[in-house]
N, C-alpha and C positions, 0 to 999 in steps of 0.2 A: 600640926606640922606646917611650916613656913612654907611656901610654893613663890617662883617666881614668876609675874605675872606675862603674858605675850606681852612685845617689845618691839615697836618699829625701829630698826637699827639701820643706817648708814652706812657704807666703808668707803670715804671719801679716798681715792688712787687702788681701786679695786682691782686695776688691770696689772698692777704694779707687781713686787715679789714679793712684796710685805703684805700686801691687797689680798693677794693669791691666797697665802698662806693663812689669812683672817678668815677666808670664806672657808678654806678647808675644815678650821677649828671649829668655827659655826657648825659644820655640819656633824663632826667628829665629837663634841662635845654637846649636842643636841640641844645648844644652846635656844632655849624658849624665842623662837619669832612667830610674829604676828606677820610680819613685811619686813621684808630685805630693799634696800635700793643700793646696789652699788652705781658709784660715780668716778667721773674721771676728768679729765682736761680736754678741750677742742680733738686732740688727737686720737681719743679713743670715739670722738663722734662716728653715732651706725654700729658701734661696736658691740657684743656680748655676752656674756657670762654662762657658765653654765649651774643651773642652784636646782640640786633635785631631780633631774631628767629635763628640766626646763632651760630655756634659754632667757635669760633675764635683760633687755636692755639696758645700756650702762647711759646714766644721762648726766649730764654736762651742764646744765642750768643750774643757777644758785637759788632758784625757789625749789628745787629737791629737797629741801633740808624742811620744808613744812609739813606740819603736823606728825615728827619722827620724836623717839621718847632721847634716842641717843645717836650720836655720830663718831665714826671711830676716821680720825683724820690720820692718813700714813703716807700725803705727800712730802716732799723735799724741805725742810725747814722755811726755805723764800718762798713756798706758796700758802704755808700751814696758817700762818698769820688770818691772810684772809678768809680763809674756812673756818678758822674758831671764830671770829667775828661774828662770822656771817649766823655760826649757830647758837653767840651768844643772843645776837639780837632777837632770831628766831622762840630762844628760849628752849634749847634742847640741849641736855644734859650730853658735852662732848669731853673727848680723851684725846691726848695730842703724842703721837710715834715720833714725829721728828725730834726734839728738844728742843726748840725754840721757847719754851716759856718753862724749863726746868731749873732755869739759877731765879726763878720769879718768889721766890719763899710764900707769896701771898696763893700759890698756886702748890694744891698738895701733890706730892710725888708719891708714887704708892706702889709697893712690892707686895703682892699678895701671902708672899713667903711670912710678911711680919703682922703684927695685930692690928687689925686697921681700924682707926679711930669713926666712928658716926659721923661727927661730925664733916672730917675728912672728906669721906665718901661721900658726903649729899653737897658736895661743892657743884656750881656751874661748870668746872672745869678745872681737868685733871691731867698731871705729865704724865705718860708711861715714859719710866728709867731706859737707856739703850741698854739692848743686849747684854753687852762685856758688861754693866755694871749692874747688874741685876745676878748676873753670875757672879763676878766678883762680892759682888754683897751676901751672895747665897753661900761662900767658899770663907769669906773673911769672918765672920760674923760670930760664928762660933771658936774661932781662932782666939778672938781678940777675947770675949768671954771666957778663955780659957786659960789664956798667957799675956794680955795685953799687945798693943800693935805701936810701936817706935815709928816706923817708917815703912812704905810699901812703895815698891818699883813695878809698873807693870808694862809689856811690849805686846800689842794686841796684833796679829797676824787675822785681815780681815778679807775675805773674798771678794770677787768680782761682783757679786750678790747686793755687797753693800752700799754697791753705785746705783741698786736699781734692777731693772731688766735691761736699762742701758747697758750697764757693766758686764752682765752675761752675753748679751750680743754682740759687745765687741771684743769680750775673749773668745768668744766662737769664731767669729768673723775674723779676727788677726790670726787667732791657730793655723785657721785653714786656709789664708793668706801664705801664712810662711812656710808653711810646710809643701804647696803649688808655687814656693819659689815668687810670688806676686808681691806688686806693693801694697802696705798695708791702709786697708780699707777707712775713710773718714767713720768717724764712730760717733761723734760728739764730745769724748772726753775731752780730758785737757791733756792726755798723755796714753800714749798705748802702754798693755799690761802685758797679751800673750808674753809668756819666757822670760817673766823681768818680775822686780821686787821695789814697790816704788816706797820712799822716805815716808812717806807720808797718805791716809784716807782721807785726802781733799785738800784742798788749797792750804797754804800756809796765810797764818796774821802776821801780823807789823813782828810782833816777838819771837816769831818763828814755830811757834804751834800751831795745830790745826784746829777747826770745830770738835772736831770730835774727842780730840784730847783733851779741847776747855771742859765739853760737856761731861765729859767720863768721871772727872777730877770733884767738880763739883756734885756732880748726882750720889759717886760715893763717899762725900762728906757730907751728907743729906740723909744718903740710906745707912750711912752707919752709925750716926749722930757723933760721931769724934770729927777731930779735926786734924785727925791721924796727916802728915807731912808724906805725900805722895805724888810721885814723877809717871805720868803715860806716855808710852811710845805711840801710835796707832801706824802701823804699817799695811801695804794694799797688795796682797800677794796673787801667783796667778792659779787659783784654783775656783771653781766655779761658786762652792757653797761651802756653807761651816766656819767657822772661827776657832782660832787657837789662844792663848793667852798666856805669857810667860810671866809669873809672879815671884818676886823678890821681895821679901818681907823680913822684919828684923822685931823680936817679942821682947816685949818688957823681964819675963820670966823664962828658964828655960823651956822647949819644948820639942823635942826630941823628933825625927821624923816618924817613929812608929807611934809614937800617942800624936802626933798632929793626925794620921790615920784612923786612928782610933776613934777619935774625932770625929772628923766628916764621915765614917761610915756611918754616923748615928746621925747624920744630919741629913732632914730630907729633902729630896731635891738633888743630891750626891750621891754619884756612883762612882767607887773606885775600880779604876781599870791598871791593872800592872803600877805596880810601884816605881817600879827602876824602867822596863818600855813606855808606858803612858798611852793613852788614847789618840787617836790620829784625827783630825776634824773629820775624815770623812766616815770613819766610826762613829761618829755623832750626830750623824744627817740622819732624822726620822725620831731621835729623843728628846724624849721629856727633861729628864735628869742632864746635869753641868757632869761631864767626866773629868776625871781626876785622875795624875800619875807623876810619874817619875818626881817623886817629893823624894828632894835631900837636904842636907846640910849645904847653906855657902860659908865655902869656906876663908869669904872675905871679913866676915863678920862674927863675932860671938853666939851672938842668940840668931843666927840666922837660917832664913827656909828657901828653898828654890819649888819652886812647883810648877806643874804642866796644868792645865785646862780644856777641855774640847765640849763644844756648845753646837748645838741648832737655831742661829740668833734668832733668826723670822719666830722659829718653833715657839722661842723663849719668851720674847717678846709678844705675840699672839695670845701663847696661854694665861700667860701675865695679867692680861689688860681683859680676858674675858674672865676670868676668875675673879677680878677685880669687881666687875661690872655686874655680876652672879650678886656679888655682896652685897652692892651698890639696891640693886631691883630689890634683891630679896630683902632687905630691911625696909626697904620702904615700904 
């Protein structure tokens, strides 16, 4: 029987919500450590963790990364750069949350959902997929092997969450703002959410996209090995946690709403919740499984599908990269 061996593991932005939700999985998934170190940035300096009944100090130095088998980096893309560096030169097998090195082809991208190549897995260094595209890869994937994929639209409805625990902080702090009648509190961002629905999850480029729609675009042309012609919205709404996903898809073959169902319920990782209601994101908060609903016909198009999604990004993305990394040890 294979066993995986103790593992000194990292979680570089450990105080973070993405941070958070890694340490939870560690201990939820009894993931094999030897040594934990979580880390963080000058501002979590003095700060703590809780691992175990224990309080763990969070450190800030860039010689933390010595003598650790792996580093799981889930800060902001502009500071991720310097952390894989710092643990390539160290020599420790890291995994990168942000997406900063996922349009890198020379850099494998890996969904545990698919068969993961050896080779693959014993890289220095690995993207984890974002959320929405790990789900939409877990949702498409069987579709397209079923009926083929023309064309896919999707509009990603993304929580406060996704700015961080900045973004939770300051829908807290603007709710409670407005609602005491007060002016709305400095937060950091670059625009208040309380009560509003912004165009966009992060700055726009020169073309009028964001990050995160370049990344989404490309990561599922990567995880689905087509080069299926596909448009992402990514919208920043004001709910604390969960993600939604609107999918507009158009199949080579017919495919009927009650056999696309038929479908993902054999597929794992998919739970269908009401057909015609659908799943609510906050139905979603604490799952494994991408939920699945209100699938119909559009009736823009011939061969076309509408579909709902409701995810636990942090959840998704966490289980992802440790199941990955299970693979990774145990083969070695």
């Amino acid at each position: 029987m294979t066993t995986t061996p103790l593992l000194r593991v990292a979680v570089v932005g450990a105080t973070g919500a993405l941070g958070g939700e890694l340490l939870d999985q560690l201990r939820e998934r009894h993931f094999p450590l030897q040594e934990l170190r979580p880390i963080a940035t000058d501002r979590s300096l003095g700060a703590t963790v809780d691992w175990l009944g224990h309080e763990l100090p969070v450190a800030t130095e860039a010689d933390s990364l010595r003598g650790l088998d792996l580093v799981l980096v889930c800060t902001p893309a502009a500071a991720s750069l310097d952390w894989i560096r710092r643990a390539l030169q160290a020599e420790v097998a890291c995994m990168d949350f942000s997406g900063a090195v996922a349009s890198r082809t020379e850099v494998p991208l890996l969904s545990a959902d698919h068969a993961l190549d050896a080779a693959a897995l014993a890289a220095p260094l690995l993207a984890v997929p974002a959320p929405a595209s790990l789900a939409l890869a877990r949702v498409l994937a069987p579709l397209r092997e079923a009926a083929g994929l023309v064309r896919i639209s999707v509009t990603l409805c993304e929580a406060a969450s996704g700015a961080g625990r900045a973004g939770v902080d300051a829908l807290q702090a603007e709710t409670i703002a407005l609602f005491n009648q007060e002016a709305l509190p400095e937060t950091g961002l670059d625009h208040a959410i309380a009560f509003d629905c912004l165009p966009a999850a992060g700055p726009f480029d020169d073309a009028g996209g964001s990050a995160l729609e370049g990344r989404i675009g490309v990561e599922m042309g990567r995880l689905l090995g087509a080069d299926v012609p596909r448009a992402i919205t990514a919208l920043r709404v004001p709910t604390f946690a969960g993600m939604g996903l609107h999918v507009a898809l158009e199949t080579e073959r017919e495919l009927a709403p009650h056999a696309c169902l038929e479908h993902l319920a054999k597929t794992p990782g998919v739970a269908i919740r009401s057909a015609h209601a659908g799943p609510t994101t906050r139905e979603a908060i604490g799952e494994d499984d991408v939920l699945v609903g209100r699938v119909r016909r559009d009736p823009s198009t011939a061969r076309g599908l509408l579909l709902w999604l409701a995810l636990d990004p942090a959840r998704l993305a966490a289980s992802n990269a440790l199941r990955i990394a299970e693979a990774r040890f145990r083969a070695a």
